[in-house]
N, C-alpha and C positions, 0 to 999 in steps of 0.2 A: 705489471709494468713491462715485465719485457714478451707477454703477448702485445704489447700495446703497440711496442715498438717494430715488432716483427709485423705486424697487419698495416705498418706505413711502410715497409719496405724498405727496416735498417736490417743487415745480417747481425747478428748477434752471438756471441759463443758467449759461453754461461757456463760459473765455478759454484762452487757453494761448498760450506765447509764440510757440509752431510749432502755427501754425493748424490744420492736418491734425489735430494730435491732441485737439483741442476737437471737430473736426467728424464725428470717426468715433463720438464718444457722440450725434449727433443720432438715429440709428433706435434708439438706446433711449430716446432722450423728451429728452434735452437739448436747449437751446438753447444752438447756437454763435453766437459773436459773435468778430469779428476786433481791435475794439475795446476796449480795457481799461475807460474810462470807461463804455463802454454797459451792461459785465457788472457795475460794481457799482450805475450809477443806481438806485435806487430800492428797493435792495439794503434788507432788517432784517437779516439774516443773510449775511456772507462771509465764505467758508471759503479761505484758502489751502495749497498742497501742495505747497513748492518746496523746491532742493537744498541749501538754506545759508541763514545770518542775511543775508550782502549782498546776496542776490537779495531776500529777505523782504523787507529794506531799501527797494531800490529798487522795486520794485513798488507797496509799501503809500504810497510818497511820489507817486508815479505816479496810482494810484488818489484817493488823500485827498480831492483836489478834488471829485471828484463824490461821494463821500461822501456819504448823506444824514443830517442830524444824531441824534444818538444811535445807529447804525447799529452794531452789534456785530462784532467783526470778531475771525475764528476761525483763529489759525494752526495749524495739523496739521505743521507744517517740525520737524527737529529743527535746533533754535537753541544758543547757547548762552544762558546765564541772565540776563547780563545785556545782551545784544541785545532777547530779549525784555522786561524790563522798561524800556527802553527805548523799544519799539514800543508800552509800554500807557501810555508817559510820552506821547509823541507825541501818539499817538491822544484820552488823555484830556484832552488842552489843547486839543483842535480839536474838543473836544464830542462824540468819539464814544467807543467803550469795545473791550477787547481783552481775550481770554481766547488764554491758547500752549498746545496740546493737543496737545502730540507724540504718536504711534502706536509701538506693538509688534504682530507679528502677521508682518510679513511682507507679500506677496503674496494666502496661500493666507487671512490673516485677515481682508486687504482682502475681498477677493471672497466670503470667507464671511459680513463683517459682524460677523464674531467681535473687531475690532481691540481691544485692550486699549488705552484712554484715559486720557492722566493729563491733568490740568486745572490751572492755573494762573490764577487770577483771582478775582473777588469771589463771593459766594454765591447774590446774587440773578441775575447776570450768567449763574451755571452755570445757575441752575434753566431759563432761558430758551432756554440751549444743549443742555440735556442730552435734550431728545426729539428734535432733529435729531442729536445725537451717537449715539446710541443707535440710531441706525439703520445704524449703521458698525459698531457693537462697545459694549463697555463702558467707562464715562465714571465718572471718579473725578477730584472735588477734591481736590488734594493742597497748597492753602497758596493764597496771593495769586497775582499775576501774575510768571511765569518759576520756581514753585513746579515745574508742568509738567514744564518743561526739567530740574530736577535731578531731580525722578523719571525721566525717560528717563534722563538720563547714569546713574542708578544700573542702570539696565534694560541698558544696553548696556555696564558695567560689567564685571557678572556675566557677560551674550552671550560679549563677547569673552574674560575669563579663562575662563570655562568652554570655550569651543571650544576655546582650546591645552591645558588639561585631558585633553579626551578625545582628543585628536588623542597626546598623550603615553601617556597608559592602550592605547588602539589599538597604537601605535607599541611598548610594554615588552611586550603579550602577542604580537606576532608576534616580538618579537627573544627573545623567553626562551622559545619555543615553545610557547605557548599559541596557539590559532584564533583573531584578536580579534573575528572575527563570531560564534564562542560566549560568546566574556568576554563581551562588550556583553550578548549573550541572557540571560544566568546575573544578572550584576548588577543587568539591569532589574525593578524593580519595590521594589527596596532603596530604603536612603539613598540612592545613588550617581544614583538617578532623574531625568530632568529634560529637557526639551524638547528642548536640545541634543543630551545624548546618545541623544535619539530620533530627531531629525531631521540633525543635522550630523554624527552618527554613522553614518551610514546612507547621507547623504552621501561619507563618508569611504571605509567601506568599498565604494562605487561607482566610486570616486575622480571622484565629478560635483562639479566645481568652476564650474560655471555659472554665473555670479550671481545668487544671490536677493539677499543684501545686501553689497555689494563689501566689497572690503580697503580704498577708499580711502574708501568710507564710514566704515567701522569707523575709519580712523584719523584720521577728523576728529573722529568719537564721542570715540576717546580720549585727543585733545588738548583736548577740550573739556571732559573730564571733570578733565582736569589744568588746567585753565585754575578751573573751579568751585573744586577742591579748595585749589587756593593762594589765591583769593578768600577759602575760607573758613578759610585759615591751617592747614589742616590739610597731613601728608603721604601718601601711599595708593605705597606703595612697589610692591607686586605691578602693580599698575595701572599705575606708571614702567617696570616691564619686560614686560608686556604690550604696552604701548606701541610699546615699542621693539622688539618682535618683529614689529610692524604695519610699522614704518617699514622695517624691512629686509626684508620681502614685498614690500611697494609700490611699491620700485626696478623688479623685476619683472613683480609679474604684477597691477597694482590693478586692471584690471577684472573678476579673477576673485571669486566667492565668499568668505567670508572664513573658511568650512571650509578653505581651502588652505592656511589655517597647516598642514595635517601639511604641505602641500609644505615650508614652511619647515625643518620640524622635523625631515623626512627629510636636509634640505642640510648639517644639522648631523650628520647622523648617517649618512655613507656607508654606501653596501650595504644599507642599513636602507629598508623599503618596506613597505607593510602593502596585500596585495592584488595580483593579477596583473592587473590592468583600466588599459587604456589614460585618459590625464587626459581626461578632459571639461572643456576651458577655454572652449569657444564653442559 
C-alpha cells in the first residue's frame, strides 16, 4: 500500500512497531522514522494498518499528542464498529477528524492498488481522503464513521461462508465421484461464480493453505461480525455456525489460510479428501 502511494506521487514517512519493516520501504522512496511522534508531526493525512481495535487503540493515543490540529487520520485496520466510533469520538474532541477505511483485496490487491475501500466517516472528510485512497484501490462511502467497519464485517461475512461453501461442493464431487477440478471448471461462469470459488478454489484443489488471510484473522472477522449483529439486535444464525467452524480450525492450525476450512471439513468426514497433493501449510 504504501508502494502504491509513493508510485501516485504522495511523500510518505513510515513507522512500524518492528523498525526493520518501516526501513525496508526506504529504496522505494519512504521515509523511515523509528519514532511514532516524528512520523505523524506535521502529518494532514495518517493512514494506519494494524492487527486489531486495541493496537489501533493504543497507538492512536500514543500518536494524539503530536497531532497537528485538524489532522485527518485514516484507519485501513479492520475494527470492530464501535471501537471505531469511538476513535472518531476521541479524535473529534481533541480537534482532529477520523475516517475507518477497512480493505478487501488481499495481498495481490494490495500491491496491484486494486483494494476495494469501504469508508466510514463524513462527506467532506472522504472528498479529502479519496485521492490518496485511490491510489490503493477503490474508496466508497458507505455511512458516518465505523459505517466502514460493518461494510467489511459484511465483506468477510460472505468470505468466510462462502469458503466452507466451496470447500463442501469440492468435497461432495470427489466423494460422489465426480473430478471437483472439472465441477469447479463446469460451474464457473454461472450463478455459482465468485472470487472465492476462483481463488480459494483453486487453492483448495492445490491443497495451498499458506496464508494469504489466516483462520485466526477470519475468526476475529466472525466474532466481530457477531459482536455487530447482537448490537444491532439482530440474529445471523449461518454466520453463528460458520463461526464455530472457525473456532474448531483455530485450535489447530490458525496460522494457516482460511481455505483450510476443507481441512476441517475433511476431519468431519474420514476417508474423504479432495486431491492427492501433499498440505502446503508454510
Amino acid at each position: 500500500m504504501v508502494r502504491r502511494l509513493l508510485a501516485h506521487g504522495h511523500p510518505v514517512t513510515v513507522w512500524n512497531r518492528t523498525h526493520a519493516k518501516a526501513q525496508a520501504l526506504a529504496e522505494a522512496g519512504a521515509r523511515p522514522v523509528a519514532d511514532l511522534a516524528q512520523a505523524v508531526s506535521g502529518a494532514r493525512i495518517v493512514i494506519s494498518m494494524l492487527e486489531a481495535g486495541p493496537t489501533v487503540q493504543q497507538v492512536l493515543a500514543a500518536a494524539l499528542p503530536a497531532l497537528q490540529a485538524n489532522a485527518l487520520w485514516i484507519d485501513m485496520s479492520s475494527t470492530q464498529q464501535a471501537e471505531a466510533q469511538a476513535f472518531h469520538a476521541q479524535l473529534t474532541a481533541q480537534g482532529r477528524r477520523f475516517i475507518d477505511a477497512p480493505v478487501s483485496g488481499g495481498v495481490g490487491g494490495a500491491a496491484a492498488g486494486t483494494l476495494a475501500i469501504m469508508a466510514g466517516g463524513s462527506a467532506a472528510d472522504f472528498a479529502e481522503a479519496e485521492p490518496v485512497l485511490a491510489a490503493m484501490g477503490r474508496a466508497t462511502l458507505v455511512g458516518p464513521a465505523g459505517s466502514g467497519q460493518v461494510a467489511k464485517l459484511c465483506n468477510q461475512l460472505i468470505v468466510g461462508a462462502t469458503i466452507n461453501i466451496v470447500a463442501e461442493a469440492l468435497l461432495l464431487a470427489q466423494a460422489a465421484g465426480a473430478d471437483p477440478a472439472a465441477m469447479r471448471a463446469a460451474i464457473r461462469g454461472g450463478f455459482a461464480e465468485s472470487k472465492i470459488l476462483e481463488v480459494h478454489g483453486q487453492r483448495m484443489l492445490d491443497r495451498n493453505f499458506v496464508a494469504g488471510g489466516k483462520v485466526s484473522t477470519q475468526l476475529k472477522d466472525q466474532r466481530n461480525i457477531l459482536a455487530a449483529a447482537e448490537a444491532a439486535g439482530i440474529v445471523l444464525p449461518l454466520t453463528a455456525l460458520v463461526t464455530a467452524r472457525y473456532m474448531t480450525l483455530a485450535q489447530t492450525m490458525p496460522q494457516a489460510d482460511h481455505a483450510a476450512a476443507l481441512i476441517g471439513l475433511e476431519q468431519l468426514n474420514p476417508g474423504q479428501r479432495v486431491g492427492a497433493a501433499p498440505d502446503q501449510l508454510s
